[in-house]
N, C-alpha and C positions, 0 to 999 in steps of 0.2 A: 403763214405756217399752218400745217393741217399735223393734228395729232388728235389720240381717241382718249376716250376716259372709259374704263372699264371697271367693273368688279363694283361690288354691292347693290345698291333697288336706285331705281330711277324713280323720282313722283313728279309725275307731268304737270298739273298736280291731280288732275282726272283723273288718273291712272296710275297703279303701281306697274313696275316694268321690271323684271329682274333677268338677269343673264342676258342684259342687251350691252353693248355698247355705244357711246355716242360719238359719235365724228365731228370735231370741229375743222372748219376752215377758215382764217382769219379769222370775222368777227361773229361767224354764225355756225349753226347746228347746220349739218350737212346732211347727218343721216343719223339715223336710229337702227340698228342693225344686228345680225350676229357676227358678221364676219368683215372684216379689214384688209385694206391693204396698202403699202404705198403710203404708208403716214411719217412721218419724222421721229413723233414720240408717243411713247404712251404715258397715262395716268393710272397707276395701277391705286386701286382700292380694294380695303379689308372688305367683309363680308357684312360685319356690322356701320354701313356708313352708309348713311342715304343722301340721293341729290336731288337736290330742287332749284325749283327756278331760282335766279337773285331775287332775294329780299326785296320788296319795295315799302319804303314807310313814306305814305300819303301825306303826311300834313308833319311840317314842324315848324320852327325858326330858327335857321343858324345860327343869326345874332344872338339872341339868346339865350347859348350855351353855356348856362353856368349853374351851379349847385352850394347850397341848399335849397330847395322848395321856397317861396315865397307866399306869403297868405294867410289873413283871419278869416275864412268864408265861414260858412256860408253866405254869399254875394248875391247880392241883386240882378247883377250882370256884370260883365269882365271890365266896365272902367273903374268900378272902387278899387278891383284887383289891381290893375295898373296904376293906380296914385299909389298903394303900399308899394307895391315893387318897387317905382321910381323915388319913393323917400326912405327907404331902409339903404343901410349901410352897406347892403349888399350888391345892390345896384351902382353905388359910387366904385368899389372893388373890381368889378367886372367891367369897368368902365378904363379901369387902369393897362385895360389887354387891348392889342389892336384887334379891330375888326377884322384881319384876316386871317387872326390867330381863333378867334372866338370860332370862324368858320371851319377853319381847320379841325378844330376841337370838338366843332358841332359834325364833322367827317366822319372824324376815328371815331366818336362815339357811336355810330350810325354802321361803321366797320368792321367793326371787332364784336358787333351783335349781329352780324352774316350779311348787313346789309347793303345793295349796291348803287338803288336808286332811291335819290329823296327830295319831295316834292316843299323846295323853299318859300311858304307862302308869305310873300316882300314884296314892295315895286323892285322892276328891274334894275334902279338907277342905283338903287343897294345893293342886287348881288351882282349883278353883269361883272364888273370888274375884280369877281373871284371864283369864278361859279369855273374856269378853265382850268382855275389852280388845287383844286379839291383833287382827293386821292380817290373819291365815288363820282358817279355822274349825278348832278342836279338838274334838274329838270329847268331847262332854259325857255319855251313858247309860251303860251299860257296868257289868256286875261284875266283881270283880277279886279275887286275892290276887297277891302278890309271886312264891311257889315254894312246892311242897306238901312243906317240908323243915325239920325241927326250928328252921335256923341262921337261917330267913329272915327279912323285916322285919315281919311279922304286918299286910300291909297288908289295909285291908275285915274282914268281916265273918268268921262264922264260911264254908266253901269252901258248902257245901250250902245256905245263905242267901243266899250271891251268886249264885252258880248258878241258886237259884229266882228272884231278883231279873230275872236275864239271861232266865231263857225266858218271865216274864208281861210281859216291857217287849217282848219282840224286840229284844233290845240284846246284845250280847257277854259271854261270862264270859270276861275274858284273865289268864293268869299266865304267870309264867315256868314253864319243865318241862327238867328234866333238864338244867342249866346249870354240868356236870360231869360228874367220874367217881368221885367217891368213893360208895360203896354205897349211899348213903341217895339221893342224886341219882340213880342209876340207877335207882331203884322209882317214879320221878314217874307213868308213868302206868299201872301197875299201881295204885297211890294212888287216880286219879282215877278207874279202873273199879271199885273197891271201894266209890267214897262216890257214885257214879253222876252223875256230874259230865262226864263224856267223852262231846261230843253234837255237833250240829252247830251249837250256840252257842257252843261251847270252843275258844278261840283261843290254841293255844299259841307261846313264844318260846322259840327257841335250838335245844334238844332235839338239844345236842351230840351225847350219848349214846347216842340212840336205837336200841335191837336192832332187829334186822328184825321180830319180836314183835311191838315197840313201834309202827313204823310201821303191819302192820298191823292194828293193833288201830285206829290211828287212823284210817287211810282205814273203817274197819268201821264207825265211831261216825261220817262224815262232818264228823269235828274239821277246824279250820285249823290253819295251821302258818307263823308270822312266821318269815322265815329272814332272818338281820343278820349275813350270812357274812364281813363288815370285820374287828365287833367281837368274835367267834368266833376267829376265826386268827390275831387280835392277843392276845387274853388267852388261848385255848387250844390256838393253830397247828393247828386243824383246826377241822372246819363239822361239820354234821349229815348226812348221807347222804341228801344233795339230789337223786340219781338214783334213789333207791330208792321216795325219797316220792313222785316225780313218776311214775315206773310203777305207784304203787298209785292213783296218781288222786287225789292227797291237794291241797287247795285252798293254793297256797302265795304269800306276798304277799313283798312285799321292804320290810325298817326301816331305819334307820341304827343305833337304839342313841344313845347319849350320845356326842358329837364327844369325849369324855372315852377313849373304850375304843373310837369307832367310824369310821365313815364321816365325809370332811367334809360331804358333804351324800347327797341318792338320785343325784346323776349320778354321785358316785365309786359308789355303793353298784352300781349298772347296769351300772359295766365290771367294778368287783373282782367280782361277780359270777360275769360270762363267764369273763375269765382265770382265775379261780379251778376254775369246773365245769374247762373245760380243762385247767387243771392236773392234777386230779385224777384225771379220766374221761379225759383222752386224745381227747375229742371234744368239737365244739362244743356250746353250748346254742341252741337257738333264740330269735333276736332280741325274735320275735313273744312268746314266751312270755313271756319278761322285761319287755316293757312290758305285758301283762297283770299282771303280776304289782306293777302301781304304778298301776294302773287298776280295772279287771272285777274283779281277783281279793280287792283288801284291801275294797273296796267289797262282797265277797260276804263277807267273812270277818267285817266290822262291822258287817252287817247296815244296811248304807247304800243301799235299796232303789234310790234315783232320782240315784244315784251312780254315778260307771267307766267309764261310755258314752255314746257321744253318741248320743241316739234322740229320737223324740219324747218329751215326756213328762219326760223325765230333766230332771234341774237343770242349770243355764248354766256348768258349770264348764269352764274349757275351759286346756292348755296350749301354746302356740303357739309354732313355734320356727322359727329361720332356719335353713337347711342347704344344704350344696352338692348333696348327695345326696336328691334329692327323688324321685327312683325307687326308692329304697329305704327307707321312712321307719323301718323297725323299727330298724333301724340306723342312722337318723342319728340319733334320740334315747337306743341303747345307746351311739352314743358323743357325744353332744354335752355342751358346756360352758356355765359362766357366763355365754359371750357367745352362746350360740345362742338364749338362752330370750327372745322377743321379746316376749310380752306372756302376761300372768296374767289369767285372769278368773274371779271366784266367784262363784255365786249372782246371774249377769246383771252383776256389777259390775267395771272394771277394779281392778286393785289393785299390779301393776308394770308397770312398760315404757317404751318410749322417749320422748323428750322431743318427736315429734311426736305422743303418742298423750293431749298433756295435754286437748286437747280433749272427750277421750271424759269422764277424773276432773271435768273441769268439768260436760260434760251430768248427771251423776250427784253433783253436787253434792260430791264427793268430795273432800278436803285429802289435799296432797300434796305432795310435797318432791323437787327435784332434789338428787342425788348422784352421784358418780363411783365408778364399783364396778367392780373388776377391769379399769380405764382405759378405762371408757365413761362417757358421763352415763347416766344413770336415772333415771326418776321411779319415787316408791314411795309407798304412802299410808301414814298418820301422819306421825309425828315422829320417824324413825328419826336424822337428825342431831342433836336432845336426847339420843336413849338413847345416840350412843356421847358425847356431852359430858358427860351424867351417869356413866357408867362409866368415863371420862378423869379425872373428879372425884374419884372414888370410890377407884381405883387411885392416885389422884398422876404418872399418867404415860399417855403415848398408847398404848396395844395394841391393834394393829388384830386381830382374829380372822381369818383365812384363810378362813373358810367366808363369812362379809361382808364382803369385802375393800374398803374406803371409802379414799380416798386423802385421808390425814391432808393434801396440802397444802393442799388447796382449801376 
């Protein structure tokens, strides 16, 4: 199907673009242009709506997906956090949902905050058998371990067989690194320069710890670096030394981490962010960088070539959102909400948005379901009113989750 989207600012995100249209064809940008012809349909936009690349949230865990917060930290490092989690009452509860529904859930959370791609960091043998059924794309290649630390979950393979796995696919090695302070978590990537693992397929998370050594050894190797400064400050009341890595030139994306220990979704993760550098540094971060950092930058870091940018060429991913502030876009998506995200699109195909855009889910053959989420209607594709009647079932009682906020009256 080839149809245009027009009207409002385009953000590449390098670029603001206005009074262009975009051409899609099937699943990709076709052209960037003024003039049209020959399309099926158009997408007409208000004046005040800006478009951006899909969302990408770097670092979570579907599994996961569940709320309230968990945690006495300040932690030493993330296994005390994990014995609370698994002996509260809250983790038996969350236990009572299938795994496919948790995923679902860990979906639409990730959805209905603009987002289209999100990077599951599991062994495969956990999500392969749902990663097809999700209403976003999850990131399927990828080598992985959990953390290069005696205590950790022994996820994947042996570190130096994932690693080779990651640079003959052009896929990611991701692990956790340095997600502490105790000694052994401080040598993470002296570790990884020892077993030659430190490269610019090595996508690390957290890297509380980080010496100045450390970072730059990493800008040296051309590593990424997932920085989930929510669930950082919540289990260890301090982040990684996000100005430092950003002077070394180090490729830094933005996660949430598990709604369990993190972010409710990437629009909180986009402001705690900001307020956070500022806390810390005493100065602003730039708006601009922060939305690369959910675009250009996790799409570099996953090796998601035709990903983060709206170009020719690139895939139709696109997030669209309302704002008052349409002369400033960088900053209307650092601070925008649930109700700013207007319409989702992946891979050429719609997959949320308002209940005038059912149209579009019809031309594309697409099932879909109106809801009320954070006291708007909404259409969303699948069956997201089953998943929460199945987890109302499941629990014996309604709990709405805050990050998919449905209103149980309707």
């Amino acid at each position: 199907m080839r149809y245009v989207i027009e009207g409002g600012s385009i953000i590449t995100p390098e670029d603001i673009l206005r009074n262009k249209k975009i051409i899609i064809n099937g699943d990709k940008i076709e052209d960037i242009t003024d003039n049209v012809s020959g399309i099926d349909f158009t997408i007409r936009l208000d004046d005040n709506t800006l478009v951006f690349p899909g969302l990408i949230n770097a670092h979570d865990h579907l599994l996961g997906t569940y709320y309230p917060r968990i945690g006495f930290g300040p932690y030493l490092n993330w296994k005390p956090w994990d014995n609370d989690l698994k002996e509260c009452p809250l983790y038996e509860e969350r236990g009572l949902i299938q795994n496919i529904d948790l995923y679902l859930l860990g979906a639409y959370r990730n959805l209905v905050s603009g987002v289209h791609i999100v990077a599951d960091h599991i062994p495969h043998a956990v999500n392969e058998q749902f990663i097809d059924k999700m209403p976003i794309s999850v990131l399927k290649k990828y080598g992985l371990q959990h953390e290069c630390v005696s205590y950790d979950l022994r996820w994947g393979g042996p570190m130096s067989v994932e690693h080779k796995y990651a640079m003959d696919n052009d896929v990611p090695f991701i692990t956790h690194i340095e997600e502490g302070y105790d000694e052994e978590a401080t040598k993470g990537i002296e570790i990884l320069e020892e077993m030659k693992v430190l490269d610019e397929y090595t996508v690390l998370v957290h890297g509380i710890s980080l010496s100045k050594k450390d970072i730059a050894a990493i800008a040296k190797a051309k590593a990424n670096l997932i920085w989930c400064p929510t669930s950082n400050f919540f289990m260890f009341h301090e982040t990684t030394d996000i100005r430092e890595l950003l002077k070394k030139g180090v490729n830094i994306s933005l996660g949430t981490d598990s709604p369990m220990s993190g972010g409710m979704n990437i629009l909180e993760e986009l402001q705690f962010a900001s307020n956070l550098y500022h806390q810390i540094y005493g100065e602003k971060i730039d708006n601009k960088l922060l939305v690369r950092m959910v675009t250009e930058n996790p799409a570099k870091a996953l090796r998601l070539h035709d990903r983060g940018k709206i170009a020719t060429g690139m895939k139709a991913d696109f997030t669209i959102i309302l704002t008052s502030n349409p002369t400033d876009p960088y900053s209307a998506l650092v601070n925008s909400w649930l109700e700013n995200i207007r319409l989702v699109i992946g891979d050429g195909v719609p997959l949320y948005g308002n209940p005038e855009d059912s149209y579009l889910f019809e031309k594309f053959g697409k099932a879909f379901q109106t809801m009320s989420i954070d006291g708007a209607e909404r259409i969303l594709t699948g069956d997201p009113n089953g998943l929460y009647s199945r987890i109302w079932s499941a629990l014996k009682f309604k709990k709405v989750l805050p990050f998919f906020p449905v209103d149980i009256s309707k």
